[in-house]
VOGU-3710 file (C-alpha; in Angstrom, 3 decimals, decimal comma):
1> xxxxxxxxxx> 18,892/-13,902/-22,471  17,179/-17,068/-23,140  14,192/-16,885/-25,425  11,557/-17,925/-22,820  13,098/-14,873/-20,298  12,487/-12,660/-23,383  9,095/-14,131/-24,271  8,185/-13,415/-20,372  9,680/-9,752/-20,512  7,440/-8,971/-23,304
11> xxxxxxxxxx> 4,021/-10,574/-21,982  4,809/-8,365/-19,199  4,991/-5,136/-20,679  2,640/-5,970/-23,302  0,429/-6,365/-20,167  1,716/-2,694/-19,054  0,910/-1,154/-22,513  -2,908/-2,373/-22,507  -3,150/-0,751/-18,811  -4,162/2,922/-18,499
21> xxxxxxxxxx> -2,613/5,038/-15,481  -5,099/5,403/-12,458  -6,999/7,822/-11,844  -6,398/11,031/-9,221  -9,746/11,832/-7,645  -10,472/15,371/-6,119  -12,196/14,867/-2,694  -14,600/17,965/-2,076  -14,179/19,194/1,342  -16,447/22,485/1,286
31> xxxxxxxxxx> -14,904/23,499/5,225  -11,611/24,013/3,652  -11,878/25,788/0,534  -8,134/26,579/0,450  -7,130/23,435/0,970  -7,274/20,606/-1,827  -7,436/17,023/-1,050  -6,602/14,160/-4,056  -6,832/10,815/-3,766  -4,557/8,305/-6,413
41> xxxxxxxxxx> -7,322/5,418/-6,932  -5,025/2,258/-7,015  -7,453/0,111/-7,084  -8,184/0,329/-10,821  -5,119/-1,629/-11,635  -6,115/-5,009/-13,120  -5,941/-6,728/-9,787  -7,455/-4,385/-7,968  -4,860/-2,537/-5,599  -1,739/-0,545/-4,949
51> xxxxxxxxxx> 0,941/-3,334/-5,530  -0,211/-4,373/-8,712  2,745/-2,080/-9,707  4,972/-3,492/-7,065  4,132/-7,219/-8,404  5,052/-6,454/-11,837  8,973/-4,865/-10,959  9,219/-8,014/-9,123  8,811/-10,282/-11,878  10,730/-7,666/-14,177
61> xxxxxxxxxx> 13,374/-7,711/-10,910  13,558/-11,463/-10,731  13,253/-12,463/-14,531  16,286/-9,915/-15,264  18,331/-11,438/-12,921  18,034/-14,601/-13,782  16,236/-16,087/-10,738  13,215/-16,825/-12,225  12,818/-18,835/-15,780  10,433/-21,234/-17,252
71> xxxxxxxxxx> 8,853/-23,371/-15,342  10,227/-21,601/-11,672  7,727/-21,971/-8,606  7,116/-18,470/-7,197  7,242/-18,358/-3,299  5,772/-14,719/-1,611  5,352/-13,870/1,970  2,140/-11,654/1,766  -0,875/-10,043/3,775  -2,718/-10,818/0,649
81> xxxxxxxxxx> -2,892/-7,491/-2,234  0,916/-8,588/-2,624  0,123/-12,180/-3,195  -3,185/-11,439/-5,023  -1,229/-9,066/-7,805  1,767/-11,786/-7,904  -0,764/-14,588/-8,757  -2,037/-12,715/-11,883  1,513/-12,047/-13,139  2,558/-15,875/-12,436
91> xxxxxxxxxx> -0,457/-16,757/-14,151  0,634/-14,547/-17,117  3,598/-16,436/-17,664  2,114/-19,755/-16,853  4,143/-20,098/-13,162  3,427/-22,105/-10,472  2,774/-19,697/-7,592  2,079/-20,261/-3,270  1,366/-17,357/-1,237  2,578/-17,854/2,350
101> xxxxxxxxxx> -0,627/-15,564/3,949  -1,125/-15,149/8,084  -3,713/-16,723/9,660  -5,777/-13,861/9,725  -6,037/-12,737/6,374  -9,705/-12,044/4,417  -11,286/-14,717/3,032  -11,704/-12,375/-0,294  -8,224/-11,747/-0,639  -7,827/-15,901/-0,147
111> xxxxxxxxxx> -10,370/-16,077/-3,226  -9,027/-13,802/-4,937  -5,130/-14,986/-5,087  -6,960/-18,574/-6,101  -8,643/-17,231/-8,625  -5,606/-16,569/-10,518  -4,438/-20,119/-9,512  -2,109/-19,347/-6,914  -2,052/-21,185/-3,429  -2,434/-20,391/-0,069
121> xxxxxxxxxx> -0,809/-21,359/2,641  -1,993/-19,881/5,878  1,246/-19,701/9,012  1,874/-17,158/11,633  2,297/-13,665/10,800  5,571/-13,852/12,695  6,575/-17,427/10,537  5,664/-16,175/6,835  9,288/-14,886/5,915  10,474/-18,361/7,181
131> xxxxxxxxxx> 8,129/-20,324/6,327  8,175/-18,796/2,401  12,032/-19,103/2,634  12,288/-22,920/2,872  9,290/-23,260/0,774  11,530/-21,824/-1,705  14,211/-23,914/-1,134  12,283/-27,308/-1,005  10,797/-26,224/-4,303  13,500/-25,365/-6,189
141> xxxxxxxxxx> 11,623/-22,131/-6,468  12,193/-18,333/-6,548  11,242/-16,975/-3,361  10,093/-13,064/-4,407  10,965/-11,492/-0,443  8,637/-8,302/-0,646  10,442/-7,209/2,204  13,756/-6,734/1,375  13,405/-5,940/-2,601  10,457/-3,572/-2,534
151> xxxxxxxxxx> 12,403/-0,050/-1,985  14,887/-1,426/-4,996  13,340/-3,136/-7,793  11,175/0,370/-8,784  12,971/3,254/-10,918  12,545/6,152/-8,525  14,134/8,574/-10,789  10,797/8,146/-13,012  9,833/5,864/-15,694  6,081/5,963/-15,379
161> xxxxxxxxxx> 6,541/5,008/-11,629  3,516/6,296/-9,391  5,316/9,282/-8,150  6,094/10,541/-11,554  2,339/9,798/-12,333  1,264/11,462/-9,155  3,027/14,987/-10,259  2,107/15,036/-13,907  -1,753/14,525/-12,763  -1,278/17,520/-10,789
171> xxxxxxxxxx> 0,298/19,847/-13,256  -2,805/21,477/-13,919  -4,566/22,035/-10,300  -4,448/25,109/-8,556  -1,805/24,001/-6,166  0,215/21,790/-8,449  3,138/21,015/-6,297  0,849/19,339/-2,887  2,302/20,514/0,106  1,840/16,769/1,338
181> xxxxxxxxxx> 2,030/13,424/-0,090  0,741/10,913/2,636  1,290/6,734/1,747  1,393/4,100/4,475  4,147/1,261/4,986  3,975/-2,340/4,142  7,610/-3,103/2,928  8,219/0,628/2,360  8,586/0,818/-1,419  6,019/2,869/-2,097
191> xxxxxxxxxx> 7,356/5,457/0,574  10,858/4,761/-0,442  9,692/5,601/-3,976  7,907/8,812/-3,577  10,539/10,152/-0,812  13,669/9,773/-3,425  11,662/11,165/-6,572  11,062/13,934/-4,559  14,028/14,648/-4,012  15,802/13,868/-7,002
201> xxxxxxxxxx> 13,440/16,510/-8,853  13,856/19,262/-6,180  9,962/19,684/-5,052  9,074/21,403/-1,908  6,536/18,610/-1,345  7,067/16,825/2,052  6,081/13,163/2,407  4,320/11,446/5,497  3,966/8,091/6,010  0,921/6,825/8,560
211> xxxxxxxxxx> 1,745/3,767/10,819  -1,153/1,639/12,415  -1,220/-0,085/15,847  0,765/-3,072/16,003  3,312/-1,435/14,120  7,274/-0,840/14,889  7,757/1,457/11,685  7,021/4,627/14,049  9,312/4,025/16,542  11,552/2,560/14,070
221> xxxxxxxxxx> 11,587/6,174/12,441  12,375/8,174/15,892  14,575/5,839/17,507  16,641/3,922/13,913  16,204/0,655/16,152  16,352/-2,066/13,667  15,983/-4,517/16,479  12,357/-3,319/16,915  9,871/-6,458/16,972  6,597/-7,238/18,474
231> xxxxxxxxxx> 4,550/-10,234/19,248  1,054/-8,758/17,820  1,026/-8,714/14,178  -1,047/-5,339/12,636  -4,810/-4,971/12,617  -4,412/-3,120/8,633  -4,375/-5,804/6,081  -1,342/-4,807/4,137  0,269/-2,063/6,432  2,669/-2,002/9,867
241> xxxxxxxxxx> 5,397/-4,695/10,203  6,279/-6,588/13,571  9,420/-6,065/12,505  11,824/-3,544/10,606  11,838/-4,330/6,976  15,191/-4,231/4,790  12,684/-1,963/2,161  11,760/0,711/5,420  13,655/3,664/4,317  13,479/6,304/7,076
251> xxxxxxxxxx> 15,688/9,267/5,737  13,223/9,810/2,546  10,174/10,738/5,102  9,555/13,913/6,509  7,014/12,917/9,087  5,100/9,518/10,678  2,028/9,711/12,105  0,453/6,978/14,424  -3,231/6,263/13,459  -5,072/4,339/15,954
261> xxxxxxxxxx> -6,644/1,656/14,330  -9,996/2,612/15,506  -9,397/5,775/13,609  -8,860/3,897/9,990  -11,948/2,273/10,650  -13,679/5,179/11,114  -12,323/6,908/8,595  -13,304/4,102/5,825  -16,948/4,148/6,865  -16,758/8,213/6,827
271> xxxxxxxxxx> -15,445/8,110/3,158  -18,095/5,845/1,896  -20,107/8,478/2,655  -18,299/10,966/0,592  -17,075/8,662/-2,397  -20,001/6,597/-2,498  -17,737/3,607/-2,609  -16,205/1,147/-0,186  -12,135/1,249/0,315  -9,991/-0,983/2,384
281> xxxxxxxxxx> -8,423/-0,297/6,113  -5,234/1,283/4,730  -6,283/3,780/2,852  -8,334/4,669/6,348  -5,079/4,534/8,367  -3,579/6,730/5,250  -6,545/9,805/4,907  -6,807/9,993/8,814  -3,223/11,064/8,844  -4,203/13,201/5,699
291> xxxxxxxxxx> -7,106/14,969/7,729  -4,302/15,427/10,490  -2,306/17,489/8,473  -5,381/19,119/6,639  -6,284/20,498/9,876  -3,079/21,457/10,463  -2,685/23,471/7,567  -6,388/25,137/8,426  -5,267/26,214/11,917  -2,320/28,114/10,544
301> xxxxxxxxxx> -4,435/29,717/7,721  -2,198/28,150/4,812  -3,340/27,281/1,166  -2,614/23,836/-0,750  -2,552/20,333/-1,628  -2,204/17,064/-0,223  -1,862/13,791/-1,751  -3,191/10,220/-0,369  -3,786/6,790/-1,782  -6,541/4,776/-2,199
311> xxxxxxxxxx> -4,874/1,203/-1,939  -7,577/-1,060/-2,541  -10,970/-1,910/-2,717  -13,212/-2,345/0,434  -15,246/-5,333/-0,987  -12,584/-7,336/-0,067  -13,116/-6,448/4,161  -17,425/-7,181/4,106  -16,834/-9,815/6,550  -14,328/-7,555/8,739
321> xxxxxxxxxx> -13,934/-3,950/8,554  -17,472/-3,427/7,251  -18,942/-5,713/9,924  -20,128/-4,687/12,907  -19,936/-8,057/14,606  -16,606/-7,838/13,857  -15,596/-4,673/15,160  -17,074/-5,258/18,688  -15,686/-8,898/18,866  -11,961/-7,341/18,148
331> xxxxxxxxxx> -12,743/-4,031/20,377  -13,074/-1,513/17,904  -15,621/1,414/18,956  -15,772/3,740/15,619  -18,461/5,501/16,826  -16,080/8,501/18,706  -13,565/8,944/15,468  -16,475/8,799/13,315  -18,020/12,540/15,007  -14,488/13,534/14,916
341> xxxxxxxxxx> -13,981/12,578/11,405  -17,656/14,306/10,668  -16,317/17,436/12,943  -13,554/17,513/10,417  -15,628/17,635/7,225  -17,642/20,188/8,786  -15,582/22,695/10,156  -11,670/21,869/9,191  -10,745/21,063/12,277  -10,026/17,541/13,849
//
């Protein structure tokens, strides 16, 4: 190992050591008093979101392997909290880094990756694995490929990974062991993650993964189709693919459920309410499915837990999920999930 590898291997978990785990947050649901709801707050990693621990096995991932080394361009096709997490780390270690974004991404998440110096370079959603690709290659550069490493470059056997972290937080609740863990898909590490651990350490949990519109992960999961695409590119910052990503991994997960994206919306406005805080369109898209099974578990009179992430922060979506301009000029009525959302609260039942 070369001594600037090394040097770069030790920023980064020198970085790790001065970061404290995130927090699990109980959500008060008075209507189902048997039933506890938890929340793992992502966004308190240093940049803000869920794959802030994604970004950093990259790097790890690529600097171990000897793809990346002083002086390397990084190249990432992103929706933006990828890209965003990526530019800190190639900041870190003094990297060059471009962030091949679609069209349509926030303007805070644009700010954001430039604030750590990073570039953006705005394509099709259906051209950013492409377009990154020859970047890559014109650059001399280390193209990172979310999509295809994500479900590998994490230790899902432990090793202070978020599932590990997500079951020693619990050790002390009432129901311990949650009956549910619920994530959404991007590249389908997270879900790939949470699905083995579970596994490999014999829990009764069950994991459920909650697919927007615009999405071919669902059908992906019924039909194992990998020649699933779509035209329309997902709604959810972050979340559903056009395509089936190389990281998907369908035999960890128990159960998909299809949110409508009206319904993640809905549910992000609802949960201000409760939280007192703003939260991105994922982690809508992730608690509707959450309340789903909730309700579920009400109607059939059982006791427990369930599990669901809070993936980012919603100051990043003022000028679209938070906007009602927005929302009509994209055809988004909230206003019929939000009294079925408030039903829910209420009584337990969606």
């Amino acid at each position: 190992m070369n001594d600037w590898v090394h040097w770069a291997i030790e920023r980064i978990e020198a970085d790790f050591q001065r970061s404290a785990d995130t927090h699990l947050i109980q959500v008060e649901i008075p209507a189902l008093a048997d039933i506890d709801l938890y929340l793992k707050d992502e966004s308190t990693h240093p940049t803000g979101n869920l794959k802030h621990r994604l970004a950093r096995s990259l790097f790890l991932f690529g600097l171990c392997n000897g793809w990346i080394t002083e002086g390397t361009p990084i190249i990432e096709a992103s929706s933006g909290n990828t890209a965003v997490s990526e530019a800190y780390f190639a900041r870190l270690l003094g990297l060059p880094f471009i962030a091949v974004i679609p069209e349509q991404t926030s303007r805070g998440k644009i700010a954001e990756i430039e604030f750590y110096g990073g570039e953006c370079r705005a394509v099709s959603p259906c051209d950013i694995y492409r377009t990154a690709a020859e970047l890559a290659r014109s650059l001399d550069g280390h193209y990172m490929d979310q999509f295809t490493f994500a479900e590998r470059v994490t230790d899902w056997r432990g090793n202070n990974n978020i599932a590990q972290s997500i079951f020693e937080q619990m050790a002390r609740e009432r129901h311990p062991v949650p009956d549910w863990i619920v994530v959404t898909a991007g590249t389908g590490g997270t879900s790939a993650t949470l699905g083995r651990y579970i596994r490999y350490r014999r829990h009764s949990s069950r994991l459920c993964v909650a697919d927007p519109d615009h999405s071919v992960f669902y059908d992906y999961y019924h039909s194992r189709n990998c020649g699933l695409t779509l035209d329309h590119a997902s709604n959810i910052e972050g979340i559903g693919r056009p395509r089936v990503e190389p990281s998907f991994t369908p035999g960890v997960i128990d159960e998909m459920i299809k949110v409508p994206d009206a319904a993640s919306f809905a549910t992000l406005h609802c949960l201000e309410n409760v939280l007192g805080r703003k939260v991105g369109g994922s982690t809508g898209t992730g608690l509707y499915a959450a309340f789903e099974l909730m309700s579920r578990m009400h109607h059939a009179g059982q006791a427990g837990s369930v599990v669901a992430m809070l993936c980012d922060k919603g100051e990043r979506y003022l000028d679209t999920y938070y906007n009602p301009e927005w929302l009509a000029e994209h055809g988004f009525d909230i206003q019929p999930w939000r009294r079925r959302i408030e039903r829910f609260l209420k009584t337990g039942k969606l």
